[in-house]
Structure formats: C-alpha cells, structure tokens
N, C-alpha and C positions, 0 to 999 in steps of 0.2 A: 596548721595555722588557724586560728578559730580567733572571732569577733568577740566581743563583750560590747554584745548590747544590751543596753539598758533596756527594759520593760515600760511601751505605752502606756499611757493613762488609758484607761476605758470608764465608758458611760453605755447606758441603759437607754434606750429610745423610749420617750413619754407615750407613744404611740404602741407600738408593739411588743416593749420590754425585750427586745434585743438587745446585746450588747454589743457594742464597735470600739473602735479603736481610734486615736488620735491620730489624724493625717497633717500632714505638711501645710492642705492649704488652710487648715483650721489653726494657723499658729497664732494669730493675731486673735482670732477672738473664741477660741477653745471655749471658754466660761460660758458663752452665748448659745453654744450649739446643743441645741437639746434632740434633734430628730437625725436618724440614721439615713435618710435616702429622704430625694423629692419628696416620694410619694406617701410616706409617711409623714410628712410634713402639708401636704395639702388634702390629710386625714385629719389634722390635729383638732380634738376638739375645740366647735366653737363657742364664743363666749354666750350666755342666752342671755335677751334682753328682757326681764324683768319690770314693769312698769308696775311701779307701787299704788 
C-alpha cells in the first residue's frame, strides 16, 4: 500500500542558504517566511543607517 505524496515547496534560508521545507504551521503565511530556524533569523542582517 504506498502514499502519493505530493512534494513540499522548499525555500533557501536568506541567512544560511539552507534549504527547508514547508511546514503545517507556515500555512497561512508561507510567502513571508524567509529564515529556517530562530536563530538564523536573529542573525539576519541588519539594515545600516545611513545619514546622508
């Protein structure tokens, strides 16, 4: 008896350039989710302030 599952979306962590996989609780806002773990996410570079 064998499953036919469909194949996750995967994305690339802006941070580490890992790739992951779509999870359950990212159903709602997939499109938003750029970083694979916390911790790369409170890596993410920040913006530099610039005073002209």
């Amino acid at each position: 008896m064998s499953t036919n599952k469909k194949p996750k979306p995967e994305k690339s962590c802006l941070v580490c350039g890992r790739p992951f996989t779509w999870r359950k609780k990212w159903k709602k806002d997939w499109e938003q989710v750029k970083y694979c773990s916390k911790k790369c996410q409170s890596l993410r570079p920040k913006p530099q302030d610039n005073p002209a």
